[in-house]
Every structure is written in structure tokens, then in C-alpha cells.
ZAPAMAR-952095 format. One record per residue (C-alpha): x, y, z. Coordinates in steps of 0.25 Angstrom, whole numbers, plus 2048, in hexadecimal, padded with zeros to 3 digits. Last residue first. Layout:
BEGIN
XYZ
...
***
This chain:
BEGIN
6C8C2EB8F
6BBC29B8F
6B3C28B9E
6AEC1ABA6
6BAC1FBAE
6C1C2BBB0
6C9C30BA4
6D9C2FBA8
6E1C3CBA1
6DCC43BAD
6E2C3ABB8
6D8C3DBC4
6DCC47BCE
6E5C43BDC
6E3C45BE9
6ECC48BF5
6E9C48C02
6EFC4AC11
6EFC45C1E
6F2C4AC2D
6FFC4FC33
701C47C3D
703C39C37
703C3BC28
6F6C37C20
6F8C38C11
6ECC38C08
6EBC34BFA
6DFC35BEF
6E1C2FBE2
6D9C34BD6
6E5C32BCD
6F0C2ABD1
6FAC2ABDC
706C23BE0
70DC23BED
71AC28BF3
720C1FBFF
720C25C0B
722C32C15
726C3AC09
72DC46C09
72DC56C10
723C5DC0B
727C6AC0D
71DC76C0B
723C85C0C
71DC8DC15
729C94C1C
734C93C13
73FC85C0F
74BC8CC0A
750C8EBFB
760C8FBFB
762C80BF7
76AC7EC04
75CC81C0C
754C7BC02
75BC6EC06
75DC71C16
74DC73C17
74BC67C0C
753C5DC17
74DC65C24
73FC60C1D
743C52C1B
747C51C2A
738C56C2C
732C4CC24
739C41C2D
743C34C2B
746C3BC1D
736C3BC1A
734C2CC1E
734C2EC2D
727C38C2A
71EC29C28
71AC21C1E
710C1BC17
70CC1AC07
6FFC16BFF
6F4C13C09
6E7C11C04
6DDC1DC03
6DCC20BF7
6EAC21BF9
6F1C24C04
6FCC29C0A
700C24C19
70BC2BC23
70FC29C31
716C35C37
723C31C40
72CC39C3A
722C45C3A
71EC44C48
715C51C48
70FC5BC53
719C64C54
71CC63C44
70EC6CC42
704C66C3C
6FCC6DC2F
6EDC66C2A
6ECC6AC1C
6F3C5DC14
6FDC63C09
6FDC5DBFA
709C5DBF3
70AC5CBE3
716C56BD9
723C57BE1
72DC4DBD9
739C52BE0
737C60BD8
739C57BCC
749C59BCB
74BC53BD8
742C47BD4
74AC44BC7
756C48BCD
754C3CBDA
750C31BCF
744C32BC7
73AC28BC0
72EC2CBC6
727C26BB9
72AC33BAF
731C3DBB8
726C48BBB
726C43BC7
71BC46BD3
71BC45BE0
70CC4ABE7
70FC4DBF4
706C49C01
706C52C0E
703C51C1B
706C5FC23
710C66C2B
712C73C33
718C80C35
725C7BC33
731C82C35
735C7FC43
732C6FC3F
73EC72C33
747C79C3C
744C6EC47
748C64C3C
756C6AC3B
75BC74C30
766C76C28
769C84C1F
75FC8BC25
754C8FC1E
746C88C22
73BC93C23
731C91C2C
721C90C2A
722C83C22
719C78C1D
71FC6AC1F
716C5EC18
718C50C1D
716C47C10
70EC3CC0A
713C38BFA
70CC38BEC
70FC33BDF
70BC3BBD3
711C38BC5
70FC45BC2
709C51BCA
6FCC58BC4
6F8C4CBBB
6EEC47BC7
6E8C55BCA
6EAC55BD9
6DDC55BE0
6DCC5CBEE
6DDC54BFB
6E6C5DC01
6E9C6ABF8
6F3C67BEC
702C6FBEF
709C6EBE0
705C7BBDB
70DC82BE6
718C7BBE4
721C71BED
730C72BE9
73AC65BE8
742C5EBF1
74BC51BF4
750C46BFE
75DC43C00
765C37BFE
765C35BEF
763C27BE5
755C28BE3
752C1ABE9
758C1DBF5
751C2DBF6
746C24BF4
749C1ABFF
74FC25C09
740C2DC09
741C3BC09
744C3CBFB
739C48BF6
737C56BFF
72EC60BFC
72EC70BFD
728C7BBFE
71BC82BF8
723C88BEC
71BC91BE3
717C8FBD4
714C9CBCB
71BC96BBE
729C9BBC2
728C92BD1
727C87BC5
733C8ABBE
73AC8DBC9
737C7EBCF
73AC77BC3
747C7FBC3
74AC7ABD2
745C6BBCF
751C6DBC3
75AC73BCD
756C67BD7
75AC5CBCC
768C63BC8
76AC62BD6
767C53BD8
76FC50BCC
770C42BCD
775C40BBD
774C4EBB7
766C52BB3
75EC4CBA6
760C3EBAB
75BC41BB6
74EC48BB1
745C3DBB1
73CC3CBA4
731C45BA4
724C44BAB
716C48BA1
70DC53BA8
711C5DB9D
716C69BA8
71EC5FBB2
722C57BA9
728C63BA2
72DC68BAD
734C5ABB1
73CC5ABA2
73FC6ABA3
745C69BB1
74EC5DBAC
752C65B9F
756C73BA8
75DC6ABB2
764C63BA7
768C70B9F
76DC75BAC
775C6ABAE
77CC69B9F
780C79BA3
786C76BB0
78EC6BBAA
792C73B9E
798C7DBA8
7A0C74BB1
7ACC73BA9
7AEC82BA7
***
């Protein structure tokens, strides 16, 4: 009888977090951060609300593409204050072809990051599995940069806060030329993002949890516990190989990883900003 109030108060805050991040999402103006609204470190009460999001988008006609994986890296799980990395659901209106303008607006507060992309042809269901199962799996790889994004005013979030927001997935975009893992190093594969043609982050597959594919058997056993397994064709991108960097409008980025080729991502003008020489 103790207990009930308790469950009630945290529904009410699940239900009031996801209705502070969808209205971000929907008015294009980020909300305050949600930690404060969800019990203090709630990491569970932070992935039921990602998972209410997530319904509420899959009941508007959206599809699930896979999956991401956020906190790879040991500094930013560090400076986050957890000692695991998270996830969060790709959609299918969040995929932007290779090279194609994203409308700047469309994600907020964009940042982006160079990853190794997993596309599946297996099915990953058992209740722990090894790197083999993962490579068995895979049908191939690709280069891939995501587009983070929060709608937590000023990034100003703690491990809740980015749970809560679908790990801050904004937009992914895929390169077109698939590798199989036979003919890959992933741990050892160099990694350079830039912008406009200057170098903005570097880093290598040892950066993703000591190797993408150990992050992939981490979001394998996760999904696995939470009762809704990895399938044949999902997407998994699988963490950061370096630093996140900035963007504005009109930039162009490319990411090059060793093996698997590059990738671009490219970014409409501001439309609230008139071009130059031009009234507002």
C-alpha cells in the first residue's frame, strides 16, 4: 500500500518528461532538462519515457530502422556520472541519403559524429552473445555520420536527460558502398571528419568500447534482457570514434574511415537568416 503513491508520482513524471521533449520536438524550441522532472538518476524512468516517445512516434506512421548506441567513450560516460553506454531507436524519417541536404532546423542543436555502421541479415536473440555471434550476423558494414541532436536547451543534460531523448539521435546518414567484416580491422580503423574540408575530429574503432563490435554485443545482450531483440535488417550504429563536432548552416561534412570508404552529410541554409546583400 506504501508503494502505490510512489508508482503513481513516477508515471505522472514519465508522462510530464515525454511531454516536455515532444513538445520540443514538435515546436522546434528545447525544453528545459527533464532530470528534474524524473526521480533523481532514474535511468529506467528515463528509457520508459524514450519508450513512450517511441510509441507515440511508431502511432504516426514511423518505422524503426534499428538502432544506435550513445556512451561509448569512458571520458563522456565520466563526465556523465554512468558506466555503460546507452541507446535509443533510429526511424525511418530520420535516414537522410549520402550527400543530400539536411534542412538545417530539422534536428536541434546539431552536432555531428563519424561512425561504423552494422546492417543486419541475422537475428541476434540469445540472451548473451560473443563477437562471433555479432560478425555471423552481419551482412556488412558501412561509414556513417549521425547527426546528434537535443532538445535540452544548451546540451545541458546528464545521463536522464540523453536517455530520456532517444540518446540524442537527431538524423543518420549511411554511405552506399557495403564491406563485409572479413575484410575489416575495425579496432584499428583510422577515422577523420571534416568540414569544409578541414579536419574537425579523428579517431580510430579502439575508441567505441575498445571496438564497434564489443559495443554491438553490449546493445545485443541489452535489447535482448529488455524483450525486443536485434532482427535481420536492422541498422546499428554502433558509437563515435571521436570527439562530436559542430555544424552550421550550409556546412558539408565528410567522414572517411579506414576500409570502409567515406561519407557526407550536408546541411541547408538557416531559414530565419536572409542571405546576404538581401532584407530580412
Amino acid at each position: 500500500m506504501t508503494h502505490a503513491p510512489v508508482a503513481l508520482d513516477r508515471t505522472a513524471a514519465v508522462t510530464r518528461a515525454a511531454e516536455l521533449l515532444d513538445r520540443a520536438r514538435r515546436t522546434g524550441v528545447p525544453c528545459a532538462p527533464v532530470r528534474d522532472v524524473l526521480p533523481s538518476g532514474d535511468l529506467d524512468g528515463a528509457y520508459a519515457v524514450q519508450s513512450l516517445l517511441t510509441d507515440r512516434r511508431l502511432a504516426e506512421g514511423r518505422r524503426i530502422t534499428g538502432w544506435k548506441i550513445g556512451l561509448t567513450s569512458a571520458a563522456v560516460q565520466a563526465q556523465l556520472g554512468v558506466d555503460t553506454p546507452d541507446f535509443g531507436a533510429l526511424l525511418d524519417d530520420t535516414a537522410v541519403p549520402d550527400g543530400a541536404d539536411l534542412p538545417w532546423g530539422a534536428v536541434l542543436q546539431p552536432k555531428a559524429e563519424a561512425e561504423v555502421a552494422l546492417v543486419l541479415e541475422g537475428d541476434l536473440d540469445h540472451e548473451r552473445h560473443t563477437v562471433a555471434d555479432v560478425i555471423r550476423a552481419t551482412a556488412f558494414a558501412l561509414p556513417a555520420i549521425e547527426i546528434v541532436g537535443s532538445r535540452i536547451r544548451d546540451w545541458d543534460i546528464t545521463a536522464v536527460d540523453t536517455i530520456a531523448d532517444n540518446a540524442s539521435s537527431g538524423a543518420y546518414v549511411l554511405g552506399t558502398r557495403p564491406v563485409r567484416l572479413r575484410d575489416l580491422d575495425l579496432r584499428t580503423a583510422g577515422m577523420v571528419l571534416e568540414r569544409r574540408g578541414e579536419p574537425v575530429s579523428t579517431g580510430a574503432g579502439a575508441a567505441c568500447l575498445g571496438n564497434p563490435l564489443h559495443a554491438a554485443v553490449w546493445l545485443a545482450d541489452t535489447l535482448v534482457r529488455l524483450g525486443r531483440p536485434l532482427r535481420a535488417g536492422d541498422t546499428v550504429l554502433t558509437g563515435a570514434l571521436g570527439p562530436m563536432a559542430a555544424v552550421a548552416p550550409g556546412d558539408v561534412l565528410e567522414a572517411r574511415i579506414e576500409g570502409l570508404g567515406s561519407v557526407r552529410a550536408a546541411f541547408g541554409a538557416d531559414p530565419m537568416r536572409a542571405p546576404a546583400g538581401e532584407a530580412r
